[in-house]
N, C-alpha and C positions, 0 to 999 in steps of 0.2 A: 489028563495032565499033559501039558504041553513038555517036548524032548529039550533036553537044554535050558532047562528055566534052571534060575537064580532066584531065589528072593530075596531085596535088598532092602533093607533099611532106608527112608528117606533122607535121611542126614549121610548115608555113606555113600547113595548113589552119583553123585557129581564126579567122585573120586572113583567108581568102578568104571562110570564110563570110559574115565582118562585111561583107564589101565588096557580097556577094550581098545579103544582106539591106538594106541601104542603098539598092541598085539596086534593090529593090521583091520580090524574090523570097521565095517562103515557099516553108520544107522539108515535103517530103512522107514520104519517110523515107529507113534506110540499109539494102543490100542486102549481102549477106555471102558471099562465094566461096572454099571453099577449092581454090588453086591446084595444091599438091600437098600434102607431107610438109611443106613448109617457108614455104609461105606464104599471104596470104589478101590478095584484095582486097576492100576497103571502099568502095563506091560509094556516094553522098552523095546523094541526088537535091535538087532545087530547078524550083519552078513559077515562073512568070511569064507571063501571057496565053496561058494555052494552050502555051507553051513549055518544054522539062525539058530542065534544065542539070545534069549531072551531076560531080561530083568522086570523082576515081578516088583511093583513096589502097593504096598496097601495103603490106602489114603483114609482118613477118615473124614466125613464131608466139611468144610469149611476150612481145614487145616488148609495151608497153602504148601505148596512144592518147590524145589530147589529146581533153579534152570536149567537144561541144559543149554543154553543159546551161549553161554559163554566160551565153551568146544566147539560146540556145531552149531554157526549160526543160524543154518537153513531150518533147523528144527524149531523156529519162531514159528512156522506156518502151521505146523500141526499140533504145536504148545498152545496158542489164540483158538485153533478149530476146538479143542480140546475145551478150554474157558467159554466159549462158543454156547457148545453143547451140552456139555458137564457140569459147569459154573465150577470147576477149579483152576485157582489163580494160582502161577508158578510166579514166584518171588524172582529178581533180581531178571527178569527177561530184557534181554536189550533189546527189542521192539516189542510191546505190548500193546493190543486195538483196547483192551481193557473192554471185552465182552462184546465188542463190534466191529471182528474181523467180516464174519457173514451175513448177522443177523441185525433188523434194521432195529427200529423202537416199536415198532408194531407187532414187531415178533416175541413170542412169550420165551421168556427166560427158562434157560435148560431143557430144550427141546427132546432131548435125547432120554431123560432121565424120568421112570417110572415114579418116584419120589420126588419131582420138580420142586424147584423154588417159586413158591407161591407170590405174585404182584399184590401186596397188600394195598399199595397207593390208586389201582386199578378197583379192587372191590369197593374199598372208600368213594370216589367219584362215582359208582354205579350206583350204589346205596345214596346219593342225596339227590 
């Protein structure tokens, strides 16, 4: 168990961060876990004095996620590495590569993820 963890509802976290951020805290970044076939946690991290306040939020896969980009813009870059990697799409991002921050077209979708999103338009073309 990670010290300092929260777990937060996705529809509340927009509003925890603000409250973080108020209390003085700057995001350091978000960490990505798939859990199994069917879901992923999203760990939030937050600094304050030497202190890491973490927000758990649980994803189920396809769901999409509230931005943070609209508090902290910088967290565009690791919201996209995330989509990247992961294939979850965080809603309302004010810069979005839309899955090709890193990865080019030759690269297989979801790299990260032991339950990958399978290219079905790839096997079709092989098979004729």
């Amino acid at each position: 168990m990670i010290e300092n963890e929260e777990k937060v509802p996705k529809k509340e976290l927009v509003g925890k961060v603000q409250q973080l951020i108020s209390q003085g805290y700057r995001f350091v970044t978000i960490s990505c876990v798939e859990l199994d076939e069917k879901y992923f946690d999203l760990l939030y991290h937050f600094d304050k004095d030497l202190t890491l306040i973490t927000l758990r939020v649980v994803v189920e896969r396809g769901e999409t996620v509230p931005s943070i980009t609209v508090l902290l813009f910088g967290a565009f870059l690791i919201e996209n590495e995330t989509q990247d990697h992961f294939g979850i799409v965080f809603e309302d991002s004010v810069l979005d590569f839309g899955g090709k921050l890193y990865l080019g077209d030759d690269v297989r979708r979801t790299p990260f993820c032991k339950y990958g999103i399978k290219d079905v338009s790839k096997t079709k073309q092989e098979s004729e």
